[in-house]
C-alpha positions in Angstrom: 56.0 -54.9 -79.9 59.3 -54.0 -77.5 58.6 -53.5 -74.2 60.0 -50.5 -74.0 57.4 -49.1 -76.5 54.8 -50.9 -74.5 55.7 -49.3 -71.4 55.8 -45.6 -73.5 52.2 -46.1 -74.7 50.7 -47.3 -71.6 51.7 -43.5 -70.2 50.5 -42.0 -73.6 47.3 -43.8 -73.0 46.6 -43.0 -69.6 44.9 -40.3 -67.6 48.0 -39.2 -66.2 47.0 -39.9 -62.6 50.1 -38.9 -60.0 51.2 -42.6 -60.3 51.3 -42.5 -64.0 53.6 -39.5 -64.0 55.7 -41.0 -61.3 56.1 -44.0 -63.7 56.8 -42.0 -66.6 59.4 -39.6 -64.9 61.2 -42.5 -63.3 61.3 -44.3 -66.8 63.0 -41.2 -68.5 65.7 -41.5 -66.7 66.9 -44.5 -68.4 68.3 -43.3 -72.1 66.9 -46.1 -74.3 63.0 -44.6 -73.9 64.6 -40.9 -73.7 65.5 -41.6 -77.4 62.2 -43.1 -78.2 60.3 -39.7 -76.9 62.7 -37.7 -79.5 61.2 -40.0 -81.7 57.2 -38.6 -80.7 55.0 -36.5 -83.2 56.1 -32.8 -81.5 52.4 -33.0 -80.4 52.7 -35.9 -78.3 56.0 -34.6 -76.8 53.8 -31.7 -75.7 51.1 -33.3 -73.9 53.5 -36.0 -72.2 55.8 -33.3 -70.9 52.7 -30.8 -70.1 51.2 -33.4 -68.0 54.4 -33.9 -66.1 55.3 -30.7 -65.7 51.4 -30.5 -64.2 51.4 -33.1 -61.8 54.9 -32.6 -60.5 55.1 -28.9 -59.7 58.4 -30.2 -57.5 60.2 -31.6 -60.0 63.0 -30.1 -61.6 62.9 -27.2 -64.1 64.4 -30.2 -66.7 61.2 -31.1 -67.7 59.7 -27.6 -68.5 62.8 -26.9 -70.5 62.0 -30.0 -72.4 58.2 -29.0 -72.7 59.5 -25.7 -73.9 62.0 -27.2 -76.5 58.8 -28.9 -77.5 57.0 -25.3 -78.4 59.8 -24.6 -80.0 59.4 -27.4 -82.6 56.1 -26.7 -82.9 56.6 -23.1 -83.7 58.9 -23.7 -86.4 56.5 -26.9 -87.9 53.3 -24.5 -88.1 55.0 -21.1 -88.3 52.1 -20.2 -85.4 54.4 -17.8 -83.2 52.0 -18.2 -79.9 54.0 -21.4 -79.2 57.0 -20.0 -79.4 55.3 -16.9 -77.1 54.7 -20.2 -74.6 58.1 -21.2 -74.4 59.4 -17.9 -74.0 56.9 -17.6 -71.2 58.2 -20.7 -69.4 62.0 -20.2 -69.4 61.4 -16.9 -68.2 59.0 -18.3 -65.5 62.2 -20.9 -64.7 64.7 -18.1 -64.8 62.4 -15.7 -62.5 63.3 -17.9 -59.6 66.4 -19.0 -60.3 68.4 -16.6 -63.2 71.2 -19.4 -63.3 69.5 -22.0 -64.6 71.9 -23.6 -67.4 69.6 -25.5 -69.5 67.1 -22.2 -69.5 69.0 -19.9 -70.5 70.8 -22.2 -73.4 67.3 -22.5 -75.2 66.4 -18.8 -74.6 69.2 -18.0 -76.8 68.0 -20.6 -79.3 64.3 -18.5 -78.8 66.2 -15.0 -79.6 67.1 -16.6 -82.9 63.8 -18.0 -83.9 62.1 -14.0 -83.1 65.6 -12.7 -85.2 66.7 -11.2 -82.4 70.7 -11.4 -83.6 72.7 -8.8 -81.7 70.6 -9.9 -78.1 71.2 -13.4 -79.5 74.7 -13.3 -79.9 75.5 -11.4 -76.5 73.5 -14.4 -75.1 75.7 -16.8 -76.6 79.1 -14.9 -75.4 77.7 -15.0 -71.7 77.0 -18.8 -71.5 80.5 -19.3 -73.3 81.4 -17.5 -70.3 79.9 -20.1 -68.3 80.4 -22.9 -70.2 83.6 -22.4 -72.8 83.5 -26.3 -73.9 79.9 -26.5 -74.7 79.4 -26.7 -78.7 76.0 -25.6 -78.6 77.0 -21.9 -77.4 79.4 -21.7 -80.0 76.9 -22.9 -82.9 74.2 -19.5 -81.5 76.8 -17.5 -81.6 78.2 -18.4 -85.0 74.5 -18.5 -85.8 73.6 -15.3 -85.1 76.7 -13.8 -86.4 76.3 -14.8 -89.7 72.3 -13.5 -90.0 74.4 -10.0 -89.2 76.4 -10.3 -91.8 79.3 -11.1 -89.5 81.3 -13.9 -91.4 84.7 -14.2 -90.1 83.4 -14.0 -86.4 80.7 -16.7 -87.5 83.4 -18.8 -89.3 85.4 -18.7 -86.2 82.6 -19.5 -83.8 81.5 -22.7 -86.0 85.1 -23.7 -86.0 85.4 -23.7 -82.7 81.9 -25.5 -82.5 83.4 -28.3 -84.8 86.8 -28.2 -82.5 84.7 -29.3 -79.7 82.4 -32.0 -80.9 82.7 -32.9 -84.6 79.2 -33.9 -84.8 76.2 -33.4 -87.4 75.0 -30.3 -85.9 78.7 -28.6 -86.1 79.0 -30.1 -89.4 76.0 -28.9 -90.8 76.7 -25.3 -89.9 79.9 -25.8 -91.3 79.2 -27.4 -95.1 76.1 -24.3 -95.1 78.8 -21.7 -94.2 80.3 -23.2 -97.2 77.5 -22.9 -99.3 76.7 -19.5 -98.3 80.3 -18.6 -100.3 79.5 -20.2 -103.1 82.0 -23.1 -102.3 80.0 -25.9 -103.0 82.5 -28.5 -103.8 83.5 -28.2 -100.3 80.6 -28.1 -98.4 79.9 -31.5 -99.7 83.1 -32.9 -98.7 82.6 -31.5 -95.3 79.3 -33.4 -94.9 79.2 -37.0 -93.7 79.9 -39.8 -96.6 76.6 -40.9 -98.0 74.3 -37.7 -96.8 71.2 -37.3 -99.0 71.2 -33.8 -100.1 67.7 -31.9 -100.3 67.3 -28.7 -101.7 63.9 -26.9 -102.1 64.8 -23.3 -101.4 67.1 -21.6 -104.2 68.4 -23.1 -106.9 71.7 -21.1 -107.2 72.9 -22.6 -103.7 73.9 -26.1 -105.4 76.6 -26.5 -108.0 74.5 -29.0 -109.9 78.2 -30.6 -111.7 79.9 -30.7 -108.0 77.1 -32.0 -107.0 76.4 -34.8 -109.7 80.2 -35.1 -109.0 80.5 -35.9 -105.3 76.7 -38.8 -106.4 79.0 -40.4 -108.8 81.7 -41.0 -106.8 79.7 -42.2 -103.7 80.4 -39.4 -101.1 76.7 -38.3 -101.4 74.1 -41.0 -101.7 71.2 -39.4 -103.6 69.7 -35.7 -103.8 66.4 -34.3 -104.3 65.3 -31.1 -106.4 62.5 -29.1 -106.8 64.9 -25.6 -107.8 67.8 -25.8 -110.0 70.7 -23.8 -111.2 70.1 -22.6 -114.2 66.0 -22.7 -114.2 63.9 -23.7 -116.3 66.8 -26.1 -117.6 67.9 -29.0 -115.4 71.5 -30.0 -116.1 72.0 -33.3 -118.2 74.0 -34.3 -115.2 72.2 -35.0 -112.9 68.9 -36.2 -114.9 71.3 -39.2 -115.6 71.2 -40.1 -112.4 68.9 -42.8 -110.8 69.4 -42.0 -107.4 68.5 -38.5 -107.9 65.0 -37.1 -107.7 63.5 -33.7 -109.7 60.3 -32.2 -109.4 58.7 -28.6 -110.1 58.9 -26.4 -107.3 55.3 -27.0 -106.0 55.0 -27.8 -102.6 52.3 -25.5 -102.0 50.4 -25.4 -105.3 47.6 -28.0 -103.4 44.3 -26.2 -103.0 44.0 -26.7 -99.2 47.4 -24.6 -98.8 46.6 -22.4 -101.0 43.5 -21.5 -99.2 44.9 -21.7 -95.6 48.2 -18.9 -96.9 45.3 -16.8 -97.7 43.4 -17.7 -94.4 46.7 -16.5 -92.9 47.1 -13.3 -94.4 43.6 -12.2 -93.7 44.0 -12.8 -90.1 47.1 -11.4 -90.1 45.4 -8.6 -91.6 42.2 -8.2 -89.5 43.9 -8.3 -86.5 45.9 -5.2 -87.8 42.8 -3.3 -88.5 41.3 -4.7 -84.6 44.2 -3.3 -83.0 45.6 -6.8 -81.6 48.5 -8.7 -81.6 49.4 -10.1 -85.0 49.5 -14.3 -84.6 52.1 -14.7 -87.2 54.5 -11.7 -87.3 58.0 -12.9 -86.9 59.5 -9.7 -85.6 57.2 -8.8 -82.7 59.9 -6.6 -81.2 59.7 -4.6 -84.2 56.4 -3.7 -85.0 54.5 -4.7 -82.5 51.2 -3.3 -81.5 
């Protein structure tokens, strides 16, 4: 075993004593174990960054942002909105005492998305470009939320600008899926890095399934996987020729136990309606909220 993932599960594994969390906040400071901790199961990543948020109430509002961010995974892995209601509660706690706070307000914006909160999103985005005109990731929210308003060419220029700053996978993606959103599949692959493993379990219609065989054959993408095609139920002799490429029926969720827990959701969902409280997973709160 590395030291260095030694050293990162003696803190998992310990009480978390003061002397613990010194160790562990002095350790993140040094990059190599910061990108092991991106690495964590978003469940560890909470506890870790709860307990040093806990027993150093001093310490820098970096660490809640980063326990925060955490929520924010979580959210989006379990669709249970109360952890994104928690790291809407700590940014706002940050910002209370100090309304400048740069890496706060950068994942409130990210938080306005997640709750589709566009138009609040977007005039978000525009005041930290204010702020901070070279930084990509104010660029991406914006271009984000201009395109879930329907707002193309602003979110074609935002993205542009995002990929003019740091041509990176994050700027790329959002470029090669502006792409696909036009129908322009051929180049939305070229955009997208050689040898990227294409996955698509949402739509069928969003993947040229000849461009795509296409840009396998000729090495530019490295293997796909399909559970929705184009032209369903028929899946093109193209691509079935293919031996890095792999096709299954769109049935993620036909398992019993998720079966059962969907409908466990939607009678929640549905009792607290009738109760009078707070809906656990509506998306748009602001909307109808009780």
């Amino acid at each position: 075993m590395k030291p260095i993932t030694c050293l990162f599960l003696l803190a998992c594994t310990s009480t978390w004593a003061q002397s613990t969390a010194d160790r562990v906040v002095g350790a993140l400071s040094d990059r190599a174990l910061a990108e092991h901790v991106a690495t964590l199961k978003t469940d560890d990543r909470i506890a870790m960054y709860s307990a040093i948020v806990n027993s150093r109430p001093s310490e820098p509002a970096h660490y809640q942002v980063l326990l925060a961010s955490a929520y924010v995974q979580k959210s989006r892995e379990t669709t249970d909105f109360s952890y994104l209601d928690k790291a809407v509660s700590i940014l706002n706690g940050i910002l209370s005492s100090d309304n400048a706070n740069y890496e706060a307000l950068r994942l409130l914006t990210e938080t306005q998305l997640e709750r589709h909160l566009f138009s609040t999103a977007a005039e978000s985005s525009r005041r930290l470009i204010q702020i901070s005109p070279a930084d990509p990731w104010n660029w991406g929210t914006l271009g984000d939320a201009y395109v879930e308003m329907g707002e193309y060419e602003k979110g074609a220029e935002a993205y542009q600008k995002m990929v003019s700053l740091r041509p990176d996978l994050a700027s790329y993606n959002r470029a090669a899926h502006f792409r696909f959103l036009y129908g322009d599949v051929p180049a939305a692959i070229a955009i997208m890095k050689k040898g990227v493993r294409i996955i698509n379990c949402a739509r069928g219609g969003l993947v040229d399934e000849l461009a795509l065989a296409d840009a396998i054959t000729s090495g530019h993408v490295a293997g796909a996987a399909l559970d929705v095609f184009e032209y369903e139920p028929k899946v093109g002799k193209a691509l079935r020729a293919l031996s890095n490429v792999v096709l299954t029926p769109h049935l993620g969720s036909a398992a019993p136990e998720v079966r059962e827990e969907m409908a466990n959701i939607v009678v929640d969902n549905i009792l607290a309606f009738l109760e009078g409280r707070k809906l656990p997973n509506c998306v748009n709160q602001q909307i109808f909220a009780l």
